[in-house]
C-alpha positions as CSV (number, residue, x, y, z in Angstrom):
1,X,256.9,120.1,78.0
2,X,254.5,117.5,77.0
3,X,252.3,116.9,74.2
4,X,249.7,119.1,75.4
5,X,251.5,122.4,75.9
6,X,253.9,121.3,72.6
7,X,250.8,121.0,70.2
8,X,248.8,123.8,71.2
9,X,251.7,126.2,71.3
10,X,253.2,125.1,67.7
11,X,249.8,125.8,66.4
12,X,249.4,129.4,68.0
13,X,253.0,130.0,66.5
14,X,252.0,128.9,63.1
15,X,248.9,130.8,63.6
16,X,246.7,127.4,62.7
17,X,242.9,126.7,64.4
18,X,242.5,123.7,65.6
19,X,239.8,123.7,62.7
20,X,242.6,124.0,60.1
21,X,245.2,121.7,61.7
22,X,242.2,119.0,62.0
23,X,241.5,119.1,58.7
24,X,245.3,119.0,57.2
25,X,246.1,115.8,59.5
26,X,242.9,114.2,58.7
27,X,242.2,114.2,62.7
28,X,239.2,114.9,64.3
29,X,238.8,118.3,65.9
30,X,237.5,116.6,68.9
31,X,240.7,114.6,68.7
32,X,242.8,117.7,68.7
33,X,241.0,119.6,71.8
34,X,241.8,116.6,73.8
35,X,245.3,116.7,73.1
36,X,245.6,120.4,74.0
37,X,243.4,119.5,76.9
38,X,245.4,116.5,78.2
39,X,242.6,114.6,77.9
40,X,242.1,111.2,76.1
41,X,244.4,108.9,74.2
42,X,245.5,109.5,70.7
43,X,246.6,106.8,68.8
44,X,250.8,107.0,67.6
45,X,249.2,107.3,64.2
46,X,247.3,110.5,65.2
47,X,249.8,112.0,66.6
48,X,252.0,111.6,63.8
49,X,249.9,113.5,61.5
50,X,249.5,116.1,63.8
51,X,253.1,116.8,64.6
52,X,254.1,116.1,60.5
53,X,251.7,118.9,60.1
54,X,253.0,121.1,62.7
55,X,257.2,120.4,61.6
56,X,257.7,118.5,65.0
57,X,259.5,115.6,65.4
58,X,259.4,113.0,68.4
59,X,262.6,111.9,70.3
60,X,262.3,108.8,73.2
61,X,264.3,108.7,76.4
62,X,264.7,105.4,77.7
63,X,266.1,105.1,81.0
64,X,266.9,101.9,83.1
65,X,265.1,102.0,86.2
66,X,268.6,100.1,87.5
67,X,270.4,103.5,85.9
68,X,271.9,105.4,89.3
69,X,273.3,108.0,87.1
């Protein structure tokens, strides 16, 4: 699941607009129909208010492209 589907369906669950959750993060409500859109490019410092308000945390998987497993 990406960012799209993870932010829009956190918010339904919590029962948040996307008016509220914009104004909590501090993030434009433009911002945050693009991310549930797939559309645009947030900066890492969006995104963190966004998912801080929504209780998500971010985890990276790094492979090797070299990595046969």
């Amino acid at each position: 699941m990406g960012l799209q589907e993870t932010v829009k369906n956190r918010r339904k669950e919590l029962q948040i607009s996307q008016n509220d959750l914009a104004e909590i993060s501090g993030v434009s409500i433009a911002t945050i129909k693009n991310i549930e859109r797939g559309k645009g490019n947030p900066s890492f410092d969006m995104v963190l208010r966004i998912i801080d308000v929504l209780g998500l945390e971010i985890f990276f998987n790094v492979r090797s492209p070299f990595d046969n497993k």
